[in-house]
C-alpha positions as CSV (number, residue, x, y, z in Angstrom):
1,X,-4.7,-132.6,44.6
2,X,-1.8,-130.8,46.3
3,X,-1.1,-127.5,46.9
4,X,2.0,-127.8,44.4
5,X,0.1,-130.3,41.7
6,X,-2.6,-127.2,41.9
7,X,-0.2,-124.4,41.5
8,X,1.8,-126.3,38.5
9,X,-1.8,-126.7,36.8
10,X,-2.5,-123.3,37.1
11,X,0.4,-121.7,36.1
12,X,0.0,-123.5,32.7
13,X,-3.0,-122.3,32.2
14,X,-2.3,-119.0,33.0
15,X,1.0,-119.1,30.6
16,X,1.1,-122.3,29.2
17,X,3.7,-120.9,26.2
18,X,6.2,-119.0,27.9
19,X,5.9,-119.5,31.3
20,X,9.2,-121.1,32.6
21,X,9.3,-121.8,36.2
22,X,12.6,-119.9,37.5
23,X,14.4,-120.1,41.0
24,X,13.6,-116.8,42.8
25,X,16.4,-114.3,43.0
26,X,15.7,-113.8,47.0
27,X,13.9,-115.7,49.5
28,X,13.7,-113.3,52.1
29,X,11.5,-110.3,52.4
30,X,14.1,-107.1,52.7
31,X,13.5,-103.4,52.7
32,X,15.5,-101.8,49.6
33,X,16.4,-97.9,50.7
34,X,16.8,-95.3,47.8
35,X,19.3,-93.5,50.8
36,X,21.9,-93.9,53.1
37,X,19.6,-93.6,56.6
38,X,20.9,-91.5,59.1
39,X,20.1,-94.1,61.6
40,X,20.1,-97.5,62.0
41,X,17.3,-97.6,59.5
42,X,15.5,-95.1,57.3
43,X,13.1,-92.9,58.9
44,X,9.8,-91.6,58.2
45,X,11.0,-88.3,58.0
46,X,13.5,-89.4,55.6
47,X,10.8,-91.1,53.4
48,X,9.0,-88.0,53.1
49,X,11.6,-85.3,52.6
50,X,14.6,-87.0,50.6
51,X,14.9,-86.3,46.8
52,X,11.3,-85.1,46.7
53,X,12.5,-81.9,45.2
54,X,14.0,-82.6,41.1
55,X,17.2,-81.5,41.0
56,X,20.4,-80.9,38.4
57,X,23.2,-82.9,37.8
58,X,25.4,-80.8,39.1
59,X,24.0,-80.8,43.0
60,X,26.1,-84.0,44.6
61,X,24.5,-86.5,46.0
62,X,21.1,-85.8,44.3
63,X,19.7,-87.8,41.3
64,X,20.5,-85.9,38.6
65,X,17.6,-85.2,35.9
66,X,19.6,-83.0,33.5
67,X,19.8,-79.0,33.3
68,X,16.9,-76.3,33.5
69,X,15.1,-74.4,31.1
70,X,13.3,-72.0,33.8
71,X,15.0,-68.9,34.8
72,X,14.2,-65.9,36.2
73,X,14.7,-62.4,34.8
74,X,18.6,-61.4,34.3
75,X,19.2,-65.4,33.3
76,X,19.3,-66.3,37.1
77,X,18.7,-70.3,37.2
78,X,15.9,-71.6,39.4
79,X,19.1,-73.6,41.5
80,X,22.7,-72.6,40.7
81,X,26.3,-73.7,42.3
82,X,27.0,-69.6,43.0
83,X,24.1,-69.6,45.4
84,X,26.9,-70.4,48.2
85,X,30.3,-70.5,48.6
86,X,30.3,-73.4,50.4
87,X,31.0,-76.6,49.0
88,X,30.1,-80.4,49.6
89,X,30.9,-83.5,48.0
90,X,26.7,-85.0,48.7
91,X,24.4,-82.1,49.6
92,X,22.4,-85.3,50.1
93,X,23.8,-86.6,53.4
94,X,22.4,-83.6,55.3
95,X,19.9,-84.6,58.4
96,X,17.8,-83.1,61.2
97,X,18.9,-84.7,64.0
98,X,15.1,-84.4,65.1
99,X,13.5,-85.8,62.5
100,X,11.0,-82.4,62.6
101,X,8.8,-82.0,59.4
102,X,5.5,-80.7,58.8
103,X,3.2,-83.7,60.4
104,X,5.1,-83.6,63.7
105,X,5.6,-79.9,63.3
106,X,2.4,-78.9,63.0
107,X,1.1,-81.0,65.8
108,X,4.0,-79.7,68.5
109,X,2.6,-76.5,67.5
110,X,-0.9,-76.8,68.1
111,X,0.0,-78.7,71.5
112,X,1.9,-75.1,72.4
113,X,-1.0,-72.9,71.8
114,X,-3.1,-75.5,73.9
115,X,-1.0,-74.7,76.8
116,X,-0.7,-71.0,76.1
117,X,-4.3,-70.4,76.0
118,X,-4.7,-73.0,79.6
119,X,-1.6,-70.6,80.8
120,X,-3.2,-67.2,80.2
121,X,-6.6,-68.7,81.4
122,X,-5.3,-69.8,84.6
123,X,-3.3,-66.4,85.2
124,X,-6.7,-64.7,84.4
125,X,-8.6,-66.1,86.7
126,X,-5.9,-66.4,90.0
127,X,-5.1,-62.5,89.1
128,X,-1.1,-63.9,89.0
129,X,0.0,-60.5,87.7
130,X,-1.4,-58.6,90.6
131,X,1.8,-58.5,92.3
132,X,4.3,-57.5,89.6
133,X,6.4,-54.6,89.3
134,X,4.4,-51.8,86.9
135,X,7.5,-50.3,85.4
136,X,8.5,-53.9,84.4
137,X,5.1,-54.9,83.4
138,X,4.7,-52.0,81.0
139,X,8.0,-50.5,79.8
140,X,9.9,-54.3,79.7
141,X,7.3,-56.0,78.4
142,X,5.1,-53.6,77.2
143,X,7.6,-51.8,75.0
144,X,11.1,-53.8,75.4
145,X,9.7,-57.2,74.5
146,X,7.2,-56.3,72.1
147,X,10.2,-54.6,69.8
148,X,12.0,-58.4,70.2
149,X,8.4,-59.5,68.5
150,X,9.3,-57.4,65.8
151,X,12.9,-58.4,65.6
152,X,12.3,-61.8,65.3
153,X,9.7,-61.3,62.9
154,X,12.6,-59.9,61.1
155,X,14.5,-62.2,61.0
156,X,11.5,-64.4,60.0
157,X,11.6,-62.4,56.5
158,X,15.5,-62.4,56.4
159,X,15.1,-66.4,56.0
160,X,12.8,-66.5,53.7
161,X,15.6,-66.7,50.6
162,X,17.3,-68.9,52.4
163,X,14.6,-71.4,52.3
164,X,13.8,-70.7,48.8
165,X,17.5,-71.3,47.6
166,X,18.2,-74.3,49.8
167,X,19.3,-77.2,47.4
168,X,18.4,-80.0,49.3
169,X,14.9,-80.5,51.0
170,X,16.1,-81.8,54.3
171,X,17.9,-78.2,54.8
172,X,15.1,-76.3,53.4
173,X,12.5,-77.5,55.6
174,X,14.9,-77.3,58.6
175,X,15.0,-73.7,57.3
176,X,11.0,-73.3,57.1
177,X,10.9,-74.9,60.4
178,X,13.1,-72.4,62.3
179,X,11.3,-69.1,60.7
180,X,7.8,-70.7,61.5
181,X,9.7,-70.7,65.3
182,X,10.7,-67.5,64.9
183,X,7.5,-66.3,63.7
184,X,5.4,-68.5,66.2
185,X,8.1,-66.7,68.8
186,X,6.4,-62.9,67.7
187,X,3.1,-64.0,67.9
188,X,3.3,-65.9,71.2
189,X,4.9,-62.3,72.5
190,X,2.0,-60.5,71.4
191,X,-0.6,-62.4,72.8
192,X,1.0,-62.1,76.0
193,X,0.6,-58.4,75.2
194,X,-2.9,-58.8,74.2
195,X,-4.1,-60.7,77.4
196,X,-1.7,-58.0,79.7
197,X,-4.0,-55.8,77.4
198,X,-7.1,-56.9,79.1
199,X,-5.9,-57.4,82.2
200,X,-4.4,-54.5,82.9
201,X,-4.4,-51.5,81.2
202,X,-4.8,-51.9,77.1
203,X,-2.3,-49.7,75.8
204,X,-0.2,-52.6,76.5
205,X,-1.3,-54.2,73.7
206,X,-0.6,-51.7,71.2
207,X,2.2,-52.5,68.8
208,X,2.9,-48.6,68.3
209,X,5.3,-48.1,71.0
210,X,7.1,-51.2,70.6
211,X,7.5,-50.9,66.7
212,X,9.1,-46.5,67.5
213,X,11.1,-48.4,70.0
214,X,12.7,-51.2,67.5
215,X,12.8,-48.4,65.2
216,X,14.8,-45.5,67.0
217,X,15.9,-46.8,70.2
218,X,19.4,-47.1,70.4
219,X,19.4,-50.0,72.4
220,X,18.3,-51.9,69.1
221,X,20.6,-49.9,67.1
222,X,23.3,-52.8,66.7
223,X,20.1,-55.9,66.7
224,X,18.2,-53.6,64.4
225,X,21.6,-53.0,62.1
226,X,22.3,-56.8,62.2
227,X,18.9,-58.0,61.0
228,X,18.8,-55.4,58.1
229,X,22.5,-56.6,56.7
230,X,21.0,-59.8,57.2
231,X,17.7,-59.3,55.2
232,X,19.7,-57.1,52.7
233,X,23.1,-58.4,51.9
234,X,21.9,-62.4,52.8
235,X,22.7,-63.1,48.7
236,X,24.5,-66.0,49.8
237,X,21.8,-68.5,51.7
238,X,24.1,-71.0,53.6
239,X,25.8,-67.7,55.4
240,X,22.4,-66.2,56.3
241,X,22.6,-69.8,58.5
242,X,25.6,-69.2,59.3
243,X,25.2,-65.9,60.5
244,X,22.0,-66.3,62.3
245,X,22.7,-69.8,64.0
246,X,25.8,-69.9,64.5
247,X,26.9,-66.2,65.9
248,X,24.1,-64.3,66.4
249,X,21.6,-66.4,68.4
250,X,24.4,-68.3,70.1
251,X,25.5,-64.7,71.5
252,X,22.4,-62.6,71.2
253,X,19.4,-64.8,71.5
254,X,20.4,-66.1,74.7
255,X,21.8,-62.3,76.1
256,X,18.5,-61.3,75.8
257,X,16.0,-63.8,75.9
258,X,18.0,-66.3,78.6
259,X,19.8,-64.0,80.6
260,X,17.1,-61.1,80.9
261,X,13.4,-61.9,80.6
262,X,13.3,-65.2,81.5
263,X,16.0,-64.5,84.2
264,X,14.9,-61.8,85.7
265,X,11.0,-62.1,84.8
266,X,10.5,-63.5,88.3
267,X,12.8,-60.7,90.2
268,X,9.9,-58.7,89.7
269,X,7.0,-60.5,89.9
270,X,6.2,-61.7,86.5
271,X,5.7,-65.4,86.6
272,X,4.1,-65.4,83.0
273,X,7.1,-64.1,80.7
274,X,9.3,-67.1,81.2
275,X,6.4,-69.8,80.1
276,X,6.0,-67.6,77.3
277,X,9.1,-67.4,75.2
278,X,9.9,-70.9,76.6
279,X,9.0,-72.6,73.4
280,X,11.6,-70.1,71.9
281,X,14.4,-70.4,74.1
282,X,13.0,-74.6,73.1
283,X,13.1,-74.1,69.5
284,X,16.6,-72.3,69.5
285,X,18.0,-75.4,70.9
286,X,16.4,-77.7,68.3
287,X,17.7,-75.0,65.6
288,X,21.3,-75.7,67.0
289,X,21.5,-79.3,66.8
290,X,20.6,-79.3,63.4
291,X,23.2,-76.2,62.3
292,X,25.9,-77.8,64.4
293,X,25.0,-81.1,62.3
294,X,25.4,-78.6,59.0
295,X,28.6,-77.0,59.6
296,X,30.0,-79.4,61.8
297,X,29.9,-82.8,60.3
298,X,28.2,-82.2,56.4
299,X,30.4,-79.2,55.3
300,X,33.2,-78.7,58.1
301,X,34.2,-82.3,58.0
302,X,33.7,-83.0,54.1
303,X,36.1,-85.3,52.7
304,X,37.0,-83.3,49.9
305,X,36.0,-79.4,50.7
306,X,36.2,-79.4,54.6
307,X,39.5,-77.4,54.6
308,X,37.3,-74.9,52.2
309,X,34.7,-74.3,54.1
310,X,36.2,-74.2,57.5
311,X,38.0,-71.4,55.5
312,X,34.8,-69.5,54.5
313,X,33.4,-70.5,57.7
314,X,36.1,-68.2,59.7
315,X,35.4,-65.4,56.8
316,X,32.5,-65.2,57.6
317,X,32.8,-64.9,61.3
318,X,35.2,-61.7,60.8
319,X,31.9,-60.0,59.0
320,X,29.1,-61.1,61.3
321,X,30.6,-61.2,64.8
322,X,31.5,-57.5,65.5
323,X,27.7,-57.0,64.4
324,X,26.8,-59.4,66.8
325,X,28.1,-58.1,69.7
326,X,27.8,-54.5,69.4
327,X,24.3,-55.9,69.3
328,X,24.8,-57.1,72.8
329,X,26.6,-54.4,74.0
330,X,23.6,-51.6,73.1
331,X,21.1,-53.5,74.4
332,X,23.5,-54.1,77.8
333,X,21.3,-50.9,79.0
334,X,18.3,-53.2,79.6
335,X,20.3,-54.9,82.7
336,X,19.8,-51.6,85.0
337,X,16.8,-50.7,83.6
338,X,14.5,-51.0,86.6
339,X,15.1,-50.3,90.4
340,X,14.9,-54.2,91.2
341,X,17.8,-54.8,89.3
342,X,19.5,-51.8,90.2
343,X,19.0,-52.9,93.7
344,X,20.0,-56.6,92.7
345,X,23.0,-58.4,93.6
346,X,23.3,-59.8,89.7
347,X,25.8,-59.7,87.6
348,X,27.0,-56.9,85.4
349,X,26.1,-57.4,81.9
350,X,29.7,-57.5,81.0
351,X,30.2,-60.2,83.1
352,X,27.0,-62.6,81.6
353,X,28.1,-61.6,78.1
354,X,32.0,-63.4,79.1
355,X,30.0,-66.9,80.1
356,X,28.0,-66.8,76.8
357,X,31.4,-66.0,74.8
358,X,32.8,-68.9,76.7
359,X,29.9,-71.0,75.5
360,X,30.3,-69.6,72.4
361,X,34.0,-70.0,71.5
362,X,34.3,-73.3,72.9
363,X,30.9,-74.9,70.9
364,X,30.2,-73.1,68.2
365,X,34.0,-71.2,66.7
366,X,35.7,-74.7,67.5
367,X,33.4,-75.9,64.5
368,X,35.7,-74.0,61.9
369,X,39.1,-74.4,64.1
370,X,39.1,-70.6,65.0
371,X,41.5,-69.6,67.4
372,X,39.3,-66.9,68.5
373,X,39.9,-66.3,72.6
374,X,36.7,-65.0,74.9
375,X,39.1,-61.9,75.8
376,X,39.1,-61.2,71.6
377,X,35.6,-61.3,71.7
378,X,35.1,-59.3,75.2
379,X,37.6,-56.1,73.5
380,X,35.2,-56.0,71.1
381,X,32.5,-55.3,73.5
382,X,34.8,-52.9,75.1
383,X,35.2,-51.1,72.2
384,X,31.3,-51.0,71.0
385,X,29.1,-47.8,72.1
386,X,26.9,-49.3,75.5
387,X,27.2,-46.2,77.2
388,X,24.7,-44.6,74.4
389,X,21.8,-42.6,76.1
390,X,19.5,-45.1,77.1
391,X,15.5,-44.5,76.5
392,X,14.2,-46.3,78.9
């Protein structure tokens, strides 16, 4: 019998009453996507993050599952349209350009504490610190960079609503992933500490001195001032981002971490610093594509609310960039802060804070259409307090 005489038998066996032999609808084996991919086709990451968080009606781009009967005390709803005041047409659309979520996450961390514990090995055991200045060693490290451990731990904290009123999962665990990196950034700064600890002297791996500097210094005073508006005023979760991404760390971030201690790390001897906070300086960047992506393409270039937000976008430049430079301009101090500089032929601090404020205007305030100038943003560092007394 034939493979078709055999099939026809069967089937009316099977269903010999109803069975009614139909033409297929498709011939071809196709993938059906629940969501636009980013890419040529969906992703993995996309798979795994999009619409696995319910959400109401009301969020574009989501499917809708009707209101919420959970709220917290004062009649606060678990996801609300107040929560920013940003707008966008599909919430939805939003990306990583990297693809990062917890799988790959996870295992680029582990792979980064591999190398830091072959790095502090090796250094252990070829006695590279021998050579390096003491004064940088343990006041810049020592004290200086262990009060930026605690800074970007808080910063860590000041995230932490963000992420839990994100309205879309993408964001949110873009969100998670760059306080984990923040966090990951503290803790790779104290270890550093702790092996200097046993390999020099081990009061430099006490947190004390570090934590009165962040506290009291005022060469923190304008960082310190910045991350406590952040933590306390950051009611509205999409300007936290905003804030943090797209002024402070753009201007900040790279005055200090850049531009000083993986800079000048070397100058004096210290060969260890720079592969330290390398995986921050690594995870700021990865950070940026995806809040360039956010402002930039899902809510600066919306069809219907660009205009809008573009709008809010430049309000809330005029709140958070005077913070963010008179952040700079305190902790301008650290740039003559040991003889090797002072003896340096480097740049004033004036003058590395004008190439980051031409980085700045022309990538980052061209996103809203500000017509901001670098000499607008340098008479505000003019006009902040660096020449405050400086406790190193």
């Amino acid at each position: 019998m034939s493979n078709t005489a055999s099939n026809t038998y069967r089937r009316t066996l099977l269903n010999p009453a109803h069975d009614v032999q139909r033409e297929p609808l498709e011939t071809e084996r196709t993938p059906i996507h629940f969501a636009s991919p980013y890419g040529r086709r969906i992703s993995e990451y996309e798979q795994v993050l999009l619409y696995s968080q319910p959400n109401p009606d009301w969020i574009r781009g989501g499917i809708g599952v009707g209101g919420w009967s959970t709220r917290f005390p004062g009649g606060r709803g678990a996801w609300e349209n107040y929560f920013t005041e940003s707008r966008c047409t599909d919430w939805f659309a939003f990306r990583d350009p990297e693809g990062r979520w917890q799988k790959p996450y996870v295992a680029e961390k582990a792979d980064e504490w591999r190398n830091a514990g072959r790095l502090f090995s090796t250094f252990n055991s070829r006695d590279l610190t021998r050579r390096a200045d003491p004064v940088w060693i343990h006041t810049m490290i020592g004290d200086y960079l262990g009060a930026l451990a605690l800074h970007d731990y808080g910063l860590f904290m000041a995230l932490n609503s963000a992420i839990r009123d994100c309205l879309v999962d993408t964001l949110r665990v873009a969100v998670v992933n760059w306080a984990l990196d923040l966090l990951d950034s503290s803790q790779q700064i104290q270890a550093e500490k702790v092996y200097l600890g046993q390999a020099i002297s081990e009061s430099l791996a006490e947190v004390a001195p570090a934590k009165q500097l962040w506290l009291n210094s005022p060469d923190f005073a304008g960082a310190r001032t910045f991350v406590e508006h952040l933590w306390r005023d950051g009611y509205d979760h999409i300007e936290v981002i905003f804030a943090l991404g797209m002024i402070y760390e753009p201007l900040f971030g790279r005055f200090i971490r850049d531009e000083y201690f993986y800079r000048f790390a070397p100058t004096h001897g210290d060969q260890l610093t720079p592969q330290v906070i390398w995986p921050s300086l690594r995870s700021a960047e990865m950070a940026k594509i995806w809040i360039k992506e956010l402002f930039g393409r899902i809510l600066g270039s919306d069809p219907e609310f660009g205009s809008y937000n573009r709008q809010v976008m430049a309000w809330w430049a005029r709140r958070w960039l005077p913070r963010t430079v008179e952040a700079v301009a305190n902790i301008s101090n650290v740039y003559g802060s040991t003889e090797v500089l002072k003896n340096a032929a480097v740049d004033s601090p004036r003058r590395i804070f004008e190439m980051l404020a031409e980085d700045w205007v022309n990538e980052f305030a061209s996103v809203w259409g500000s017509d901001i100038t670098v000499q607008d943003v340098l008479e505000i560092y003019d006009g902040c307090p660096t020449t405050v007394a400086s406790s190193i």
